[in-house]
C-alpha positions as CSV (number, residue, x, y, z in Angstrom):
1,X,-105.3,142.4,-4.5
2,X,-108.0,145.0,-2.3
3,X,-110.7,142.6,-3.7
4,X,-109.1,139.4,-2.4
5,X,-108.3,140.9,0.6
6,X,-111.8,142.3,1.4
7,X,-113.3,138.7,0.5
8,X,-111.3,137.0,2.5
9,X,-111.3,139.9,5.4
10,X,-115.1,140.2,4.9
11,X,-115.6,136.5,5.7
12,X,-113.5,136.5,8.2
13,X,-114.8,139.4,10.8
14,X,-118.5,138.3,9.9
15,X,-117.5,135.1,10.8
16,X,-116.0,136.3,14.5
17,X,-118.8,138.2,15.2
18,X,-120.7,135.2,14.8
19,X,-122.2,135.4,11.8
20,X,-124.3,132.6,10.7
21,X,-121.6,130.7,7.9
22,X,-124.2,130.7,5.1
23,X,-124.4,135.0,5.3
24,X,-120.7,135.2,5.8
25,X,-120.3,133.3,2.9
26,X,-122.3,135.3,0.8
27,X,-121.5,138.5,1.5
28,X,-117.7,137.9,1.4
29,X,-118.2,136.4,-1.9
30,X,-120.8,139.7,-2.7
31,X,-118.4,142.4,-1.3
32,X,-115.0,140.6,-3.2
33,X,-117.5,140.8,-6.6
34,X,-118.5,144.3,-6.1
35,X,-114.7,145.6,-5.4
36,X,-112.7,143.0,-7.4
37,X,-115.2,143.5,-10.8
38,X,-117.8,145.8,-11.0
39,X,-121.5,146.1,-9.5
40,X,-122.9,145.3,-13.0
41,X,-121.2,141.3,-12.2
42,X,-123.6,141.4,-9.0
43,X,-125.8,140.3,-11.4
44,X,-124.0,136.8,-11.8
45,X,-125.3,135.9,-7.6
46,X,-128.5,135.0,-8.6
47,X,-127.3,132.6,-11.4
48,X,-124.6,131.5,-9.5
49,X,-125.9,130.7,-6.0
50,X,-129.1,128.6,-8.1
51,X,-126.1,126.6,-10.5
52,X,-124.2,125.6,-7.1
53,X,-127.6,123.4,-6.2
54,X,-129.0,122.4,-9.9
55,X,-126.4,119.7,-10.0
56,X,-127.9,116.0,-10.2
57,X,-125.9,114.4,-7.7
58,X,-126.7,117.1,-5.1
59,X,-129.6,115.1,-4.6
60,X,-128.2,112.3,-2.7
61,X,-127.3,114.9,0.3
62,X,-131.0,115.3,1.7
63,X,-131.9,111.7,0.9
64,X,-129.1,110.4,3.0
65,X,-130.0,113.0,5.6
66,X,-133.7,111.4,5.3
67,X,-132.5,107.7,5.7
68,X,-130.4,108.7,8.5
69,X,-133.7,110.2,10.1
70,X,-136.1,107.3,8.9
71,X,-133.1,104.4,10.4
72,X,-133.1,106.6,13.7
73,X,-136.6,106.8,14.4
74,X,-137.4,103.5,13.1
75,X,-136.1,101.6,16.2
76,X,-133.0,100.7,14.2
77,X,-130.1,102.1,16.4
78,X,-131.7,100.3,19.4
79,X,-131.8,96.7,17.8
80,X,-128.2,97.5,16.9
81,X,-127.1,98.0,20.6
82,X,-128.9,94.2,21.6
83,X,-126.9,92.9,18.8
84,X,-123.5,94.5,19.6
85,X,-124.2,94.0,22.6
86,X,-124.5,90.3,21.9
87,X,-121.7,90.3,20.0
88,X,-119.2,91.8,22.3
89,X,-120.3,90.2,25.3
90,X,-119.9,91.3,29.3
91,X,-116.4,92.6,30.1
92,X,-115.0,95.4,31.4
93,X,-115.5,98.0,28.8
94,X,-117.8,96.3,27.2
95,X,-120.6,99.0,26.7
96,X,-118.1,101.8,25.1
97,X,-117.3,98.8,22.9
98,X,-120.9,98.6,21.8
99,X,-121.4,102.3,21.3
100,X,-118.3,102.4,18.7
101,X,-119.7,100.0,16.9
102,X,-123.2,100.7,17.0
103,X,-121.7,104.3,15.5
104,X,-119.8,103.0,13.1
105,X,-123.1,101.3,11.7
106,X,-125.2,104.4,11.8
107,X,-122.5,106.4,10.2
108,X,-123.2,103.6,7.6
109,X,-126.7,104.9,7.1
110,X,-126.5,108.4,7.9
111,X,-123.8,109.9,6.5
112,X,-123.5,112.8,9.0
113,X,-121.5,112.8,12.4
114,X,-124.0,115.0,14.2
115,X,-126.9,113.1,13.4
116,X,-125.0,109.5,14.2
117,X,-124.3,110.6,17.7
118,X,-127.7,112.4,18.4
119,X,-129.3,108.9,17.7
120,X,-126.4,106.7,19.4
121,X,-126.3,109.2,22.7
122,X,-130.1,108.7,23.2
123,X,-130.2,104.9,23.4
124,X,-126.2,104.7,24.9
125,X,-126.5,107.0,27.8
126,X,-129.4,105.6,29.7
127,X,-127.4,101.8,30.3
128,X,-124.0,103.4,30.3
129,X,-125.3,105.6,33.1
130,X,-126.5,103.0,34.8
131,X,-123.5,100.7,34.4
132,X,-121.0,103.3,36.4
133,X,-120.0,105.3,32.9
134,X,-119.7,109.1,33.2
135,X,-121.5,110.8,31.4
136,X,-118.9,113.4,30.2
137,X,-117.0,109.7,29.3
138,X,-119.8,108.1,27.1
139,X,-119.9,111.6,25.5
140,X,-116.7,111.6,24.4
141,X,-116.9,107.9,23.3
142,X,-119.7,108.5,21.1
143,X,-118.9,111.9,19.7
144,X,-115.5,110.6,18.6
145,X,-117.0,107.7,16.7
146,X,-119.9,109.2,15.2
147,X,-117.0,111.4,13.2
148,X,-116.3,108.2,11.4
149,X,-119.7,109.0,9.5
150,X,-117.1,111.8,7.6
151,X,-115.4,108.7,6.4
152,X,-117.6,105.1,6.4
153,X,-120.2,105.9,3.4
154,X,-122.3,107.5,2.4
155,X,-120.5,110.1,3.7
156,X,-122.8,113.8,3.0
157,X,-118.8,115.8,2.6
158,X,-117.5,113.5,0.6
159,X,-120.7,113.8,-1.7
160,X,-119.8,117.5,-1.9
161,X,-116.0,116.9,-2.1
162,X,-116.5,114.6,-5.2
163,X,-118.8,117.5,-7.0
164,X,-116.5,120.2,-6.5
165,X,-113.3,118.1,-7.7
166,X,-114.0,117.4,-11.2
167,X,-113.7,114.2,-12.8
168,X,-114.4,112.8,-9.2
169,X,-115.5,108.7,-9.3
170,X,-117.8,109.1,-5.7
171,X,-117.8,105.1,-5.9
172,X,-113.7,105.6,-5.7
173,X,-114.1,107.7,-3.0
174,X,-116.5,106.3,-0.7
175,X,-114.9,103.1,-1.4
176,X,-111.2,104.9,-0.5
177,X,-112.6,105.7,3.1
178,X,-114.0,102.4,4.1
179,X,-111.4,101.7,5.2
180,X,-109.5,104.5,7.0
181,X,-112.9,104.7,8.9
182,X,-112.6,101.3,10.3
183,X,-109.1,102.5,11.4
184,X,-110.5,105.5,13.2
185,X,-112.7,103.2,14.8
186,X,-110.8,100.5,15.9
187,X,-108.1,103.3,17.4
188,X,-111.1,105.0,19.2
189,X,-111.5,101.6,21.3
190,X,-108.2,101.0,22.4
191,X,-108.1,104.1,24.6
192,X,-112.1,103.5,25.5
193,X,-111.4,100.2,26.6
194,X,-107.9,101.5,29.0
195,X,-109.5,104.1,30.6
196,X,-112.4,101.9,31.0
197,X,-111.0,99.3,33.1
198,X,-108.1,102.1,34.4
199,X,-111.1,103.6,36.1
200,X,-113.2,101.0,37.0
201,X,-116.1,102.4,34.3
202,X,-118.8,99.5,33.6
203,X,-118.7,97.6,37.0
204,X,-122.7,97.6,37.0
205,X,-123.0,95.9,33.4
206,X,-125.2,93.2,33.4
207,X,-122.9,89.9,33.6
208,X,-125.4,88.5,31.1
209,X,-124.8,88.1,27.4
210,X,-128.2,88.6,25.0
211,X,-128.6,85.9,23.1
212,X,-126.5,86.3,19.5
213,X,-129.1,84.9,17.1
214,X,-132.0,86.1,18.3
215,X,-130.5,89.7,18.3
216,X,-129.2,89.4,15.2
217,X,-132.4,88.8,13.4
218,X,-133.9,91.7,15.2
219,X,-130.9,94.1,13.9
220,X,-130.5,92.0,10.0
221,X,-133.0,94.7,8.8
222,X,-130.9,97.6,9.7
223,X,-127.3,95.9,9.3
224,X,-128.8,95.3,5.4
225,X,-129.0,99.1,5.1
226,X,-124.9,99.5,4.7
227,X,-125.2,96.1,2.6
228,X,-127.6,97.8,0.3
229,X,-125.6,101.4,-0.5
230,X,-122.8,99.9,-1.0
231,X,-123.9,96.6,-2.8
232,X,-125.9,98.9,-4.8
233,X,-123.1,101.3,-5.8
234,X,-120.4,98.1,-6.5
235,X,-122.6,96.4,-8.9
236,X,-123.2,99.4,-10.9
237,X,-127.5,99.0,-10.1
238,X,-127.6,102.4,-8.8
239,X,-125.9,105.6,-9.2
240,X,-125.5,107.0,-5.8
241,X,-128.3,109.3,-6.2
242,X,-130.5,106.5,-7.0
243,X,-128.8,104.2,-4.0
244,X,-130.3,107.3,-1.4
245,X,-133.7,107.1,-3.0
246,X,-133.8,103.2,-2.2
247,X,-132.3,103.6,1.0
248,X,-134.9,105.8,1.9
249,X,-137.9,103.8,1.1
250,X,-135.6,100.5,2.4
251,X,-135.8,102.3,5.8
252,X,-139.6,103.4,5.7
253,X,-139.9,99.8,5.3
254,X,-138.2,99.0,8.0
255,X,-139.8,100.9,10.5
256,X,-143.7,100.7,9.2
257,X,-143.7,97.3,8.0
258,X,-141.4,95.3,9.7
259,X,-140.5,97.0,12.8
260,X,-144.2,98.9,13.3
261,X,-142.6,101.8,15.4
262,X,-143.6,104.5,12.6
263,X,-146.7,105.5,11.4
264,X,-148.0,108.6,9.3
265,X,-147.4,111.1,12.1
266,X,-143.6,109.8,12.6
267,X,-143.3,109.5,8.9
268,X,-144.7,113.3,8.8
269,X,-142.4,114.6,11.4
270,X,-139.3,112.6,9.9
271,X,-139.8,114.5,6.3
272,X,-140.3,118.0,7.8
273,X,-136.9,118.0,9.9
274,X,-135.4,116.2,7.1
275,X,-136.5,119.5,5.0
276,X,-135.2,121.6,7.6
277,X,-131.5,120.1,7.7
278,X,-131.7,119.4,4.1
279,X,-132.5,123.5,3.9
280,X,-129.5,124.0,6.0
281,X,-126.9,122.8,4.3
282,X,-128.2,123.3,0.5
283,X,-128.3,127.5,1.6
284,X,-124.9,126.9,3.1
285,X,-124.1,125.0,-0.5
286,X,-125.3,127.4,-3.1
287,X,-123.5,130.3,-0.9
288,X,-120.4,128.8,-0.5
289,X,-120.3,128.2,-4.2
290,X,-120.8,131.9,-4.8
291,X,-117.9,133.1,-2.1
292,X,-116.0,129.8,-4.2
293,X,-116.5,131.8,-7.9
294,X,-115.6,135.1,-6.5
295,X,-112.1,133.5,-5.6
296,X,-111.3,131.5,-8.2
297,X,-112.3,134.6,-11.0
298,X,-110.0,136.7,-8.7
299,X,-107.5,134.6,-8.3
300,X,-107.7,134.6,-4.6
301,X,-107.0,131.2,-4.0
302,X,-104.5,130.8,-6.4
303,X,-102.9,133.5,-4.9
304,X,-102.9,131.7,-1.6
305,X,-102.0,128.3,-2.9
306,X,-99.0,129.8,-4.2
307,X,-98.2,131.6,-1.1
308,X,-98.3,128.9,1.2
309,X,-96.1,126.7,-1.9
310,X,-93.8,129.7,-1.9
311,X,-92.7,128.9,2.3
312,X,-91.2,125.6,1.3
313,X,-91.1,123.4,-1.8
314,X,-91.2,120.3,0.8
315,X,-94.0,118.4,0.2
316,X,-94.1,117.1,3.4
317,X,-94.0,120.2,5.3
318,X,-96.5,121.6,3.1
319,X,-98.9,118.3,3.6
320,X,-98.5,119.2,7.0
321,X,-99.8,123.2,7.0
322,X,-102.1,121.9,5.2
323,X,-103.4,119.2,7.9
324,X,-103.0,121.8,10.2
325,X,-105.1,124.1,8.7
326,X,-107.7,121.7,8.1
327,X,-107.6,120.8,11.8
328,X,-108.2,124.7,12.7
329,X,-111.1,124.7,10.5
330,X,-112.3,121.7,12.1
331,X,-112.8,123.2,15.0
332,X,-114.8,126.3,14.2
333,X,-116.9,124.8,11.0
334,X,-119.4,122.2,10.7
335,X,-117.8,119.5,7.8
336,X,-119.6,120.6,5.0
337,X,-118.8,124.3,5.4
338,X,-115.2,123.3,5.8
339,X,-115.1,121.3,2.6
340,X,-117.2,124.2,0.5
341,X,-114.4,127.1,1.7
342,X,-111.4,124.8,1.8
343,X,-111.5,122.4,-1.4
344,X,-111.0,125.0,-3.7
345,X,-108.2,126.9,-2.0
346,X,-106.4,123.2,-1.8
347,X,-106.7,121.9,-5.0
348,X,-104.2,123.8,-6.9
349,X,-102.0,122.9,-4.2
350,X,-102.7,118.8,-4.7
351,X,-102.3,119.1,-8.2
352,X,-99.1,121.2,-7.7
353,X,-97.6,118.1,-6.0
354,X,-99.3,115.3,-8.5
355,X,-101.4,114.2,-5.0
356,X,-103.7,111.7,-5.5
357,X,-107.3,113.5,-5.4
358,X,-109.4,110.7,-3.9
359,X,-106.4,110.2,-1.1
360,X,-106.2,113.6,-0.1
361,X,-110.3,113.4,-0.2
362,X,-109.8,111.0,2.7
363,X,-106.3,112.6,4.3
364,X,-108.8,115.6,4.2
365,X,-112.3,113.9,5.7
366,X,-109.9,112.3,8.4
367,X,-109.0,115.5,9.8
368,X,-111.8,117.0,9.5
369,X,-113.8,114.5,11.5
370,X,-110.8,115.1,14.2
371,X,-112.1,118.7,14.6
372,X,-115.8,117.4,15.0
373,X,-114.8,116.2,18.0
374,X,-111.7,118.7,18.7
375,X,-112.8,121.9,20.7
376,X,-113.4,124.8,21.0
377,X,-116.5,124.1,18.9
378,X,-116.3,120.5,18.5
379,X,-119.9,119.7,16.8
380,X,-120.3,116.2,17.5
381,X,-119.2,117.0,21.0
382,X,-121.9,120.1,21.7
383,X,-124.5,117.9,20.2
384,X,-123.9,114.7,23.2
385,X,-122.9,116.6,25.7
386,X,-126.2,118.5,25.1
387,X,-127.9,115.3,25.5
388,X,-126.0,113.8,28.2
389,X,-126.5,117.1,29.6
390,X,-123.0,118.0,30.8
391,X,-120.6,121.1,30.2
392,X,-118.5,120.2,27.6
393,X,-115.5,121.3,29.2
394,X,-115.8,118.1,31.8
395,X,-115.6,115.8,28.6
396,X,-111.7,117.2,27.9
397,X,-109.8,114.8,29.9
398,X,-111.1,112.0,28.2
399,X,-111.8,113.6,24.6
400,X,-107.9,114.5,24.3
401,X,-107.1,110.4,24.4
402,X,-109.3,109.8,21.7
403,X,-108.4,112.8,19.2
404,X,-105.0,110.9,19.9
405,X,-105.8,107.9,19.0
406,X,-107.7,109.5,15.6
407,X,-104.4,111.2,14.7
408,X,-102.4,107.5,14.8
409,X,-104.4,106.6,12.5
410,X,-104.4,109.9,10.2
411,X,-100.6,109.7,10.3
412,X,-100.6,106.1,9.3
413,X,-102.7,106.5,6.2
414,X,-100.8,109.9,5.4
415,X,-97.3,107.8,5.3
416,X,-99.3,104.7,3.8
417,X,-101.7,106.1,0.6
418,X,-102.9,102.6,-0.2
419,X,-104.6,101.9,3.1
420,X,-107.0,104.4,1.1
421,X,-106.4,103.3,-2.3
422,X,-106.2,99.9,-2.6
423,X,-109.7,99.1,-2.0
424,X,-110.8,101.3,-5.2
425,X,-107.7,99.5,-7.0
426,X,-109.4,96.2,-6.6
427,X,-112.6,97.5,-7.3
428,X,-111.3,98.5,-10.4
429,X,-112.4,102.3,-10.0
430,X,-110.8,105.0,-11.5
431,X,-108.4,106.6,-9.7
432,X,-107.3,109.9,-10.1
């Protein structure tokens, strides 16, 4: 019991001291190891934190993180917005309209929410500005969306969710949040397009629409991108470590050959911040996994699963701590942090109520990508409002409408499992 309690205490204060995650993980996991065993099992760190990364399809995390980089940088998100823009057409609203979906797409390549709206922010403010959008507003707006990239695959968490839950289909799972990412999406524009034309937001958009075909052939290479993942993963080609290595060399393609925007120094740059992010979150990975062992051999998290069963033997209620919970660690923890520290504590608790492990995988990556954009942290929402360069706290009256809109549609696919599962049903993937 003193060892649990130090683990989880040790984490904890390190963590409001402000920490960096990756050292409070480690040296909660450390101290609980040293109290809760005996110094001789410090031993097992080494082997342990090097085992959490040796795991094949780990690999697929900085390759996604690379294709995101290459698509960014290759002039891809730009062609996206003529086509969307294209699409959509000139009405009142029309330019937040064209930054959810031009999110929604780069989610599709990326995989992470903070790298989706660094790359949507740039090319969205500069017209939004100009068209009589706040900038606080278009922050929000894109900050909310890019948390879809949690959900729309390749999604990097649900890569880690899918290792740490075994048995795990990933094509099951990226295929369960296809889905409930559209939703998120398409409930993100209703309130975009109110307060839009409540406010008079877009009266300076250009009355013109861009021609349709010719912007879709300058956006076909990056719409195949999505096409490719997921064609790739459905017909069984690729495994979805492979599918990230094509991606990646689809997308250097793209930008040296047939959009000419990168050459070797771009291509040089691209690879070392790739490494850099890729560093990140693998420390963050292989730590996490050692704090993760510590609790399990203890029996920490057991202990907690079966406190938090032993409140109420309601399913519901407990589904709902649980959301709640996930929605606090949303706002103080990046997605993959929240997913290495969390999965393990909640599994007991899914298998205690015979959950399905792929639905609560999106239950779980919906409310997690509510806290992205939820503050006081609120990732996505740091990273545009650092761009758009406003304080975050003027993007809060418009942010709270959308983290609205996101729970509707959490709620709908908590009270409705197969708007997650039946895509994987017809797919015929395994289900578990």
């Amino acid at each position: 019991m003193e060892a649990n309690l130090a683990l989880l205490l040790t984490f904890v204060v390190l963590m409001l001291i402000g920490t960096p995650i990756a050292v409070a993980l480690g040296l909660g996991g450390a101290v609980g190891i040293a109290i809760g065993l005996d110094l001789v099992s410090l031993n097992m760190i080494g082997p342990n934190t090097y085992a959490a990364v040796a795991k094949y399809p780990l690999i697929a995390i900085p390759l996604f993180i690379l294709t995101g980089m290459v698509f960014e940088r290759g002039g891809v998100a730009a062609r996206l917005v003529g086509f969307a823009q294209a699409l959509i057409g000139p009405r009142k609203g029309g330019l937040a309209l064209v930054a959810i979906l031009v999110c929604m797409i780069m989610g599709g390549m990326s995989g992470s929410g903070p790298a989706d709206a660094a790359a949507v922010m740039t090319v969205m403010l500069p017209s939004m500005v100009k068209a009589g959008y706040p900038r606080a507003f278009t922050s929000s707006i894109v900050a909310a969306t890019a948390s879809t990239a949690i959900l729309i695959p390749p999604s990097v968490a649900m890569i880690i969710y899918s290792v740490i839950v075994p048995g795990m289909d990933l094509r099951a799972l990226f295929a369960a949040g296809l889905v409930p990412g559209l939703m998120v999406g398409a409930a993100i524009a209703v309130p975009a397009v109110l307060l839009s034309r409540r406010h008079g937001f877009g009266a300076g958009e250009s009355e013109e629409r861009p021609p349709l075909w010719p912007a879709f052939r300058e956006a076909l290479p990056g719409l195949m991108a999505p096409v490719i993942i997921l064609g790739g993963l459905r017909s069984g080609l690729f495994t979805p470590t492979e599918t990230a290595v094509v991606a990646v060399f689809y997308g250097l393609f793209v930008g040296v050959v047939m959009y000419r925007t990168m050459g070797v120094r771009e291509i040089y740059q691209t690879l070392v911040d790739a490494s850099k992010i890729s560093g990140v979150v693998m420390i963050i990975i292989s730590l996490a996994a050692l704090f993760a062992w510590a609790g399990s051999t203890m029996g920490a998290f057991r202990a907690t699963a079966d406190l938090l069963l032993s409140v109420t033997s309601n399913e519901w209620i407990i589904l709902l701590l649980v959301i709640v919970l996930l929605l606090l660690g949303g706002m103080v923890l990046d997605g993959v942090s929240l997913y290495l520290i969390t999965v393990p504590l909640l599994m007991p608790i899914v298998h205690a109520f015979g959950w399905s492990s792929v639905w609560f995988g999106v239950i779980m990556a919906m409310a997690v990508a509510i806290g992205q954009v939820t503050p006081p942290v609120a990732v996505n929402l740091m990273v545009t409002s650092k761009i758009a360069d406003v304080p975050i706290e003027r993007t809060f009256r418009w942010v709270g409408w959308l983290v609205l809109a996101m729970v509707v549609a959490m709620v709908l696919n908590v009270l409705f499992p197969e708007l997650s599962l039946w895509l994987p049903r017809v797919l015929g993937y395994r289900i578990t």
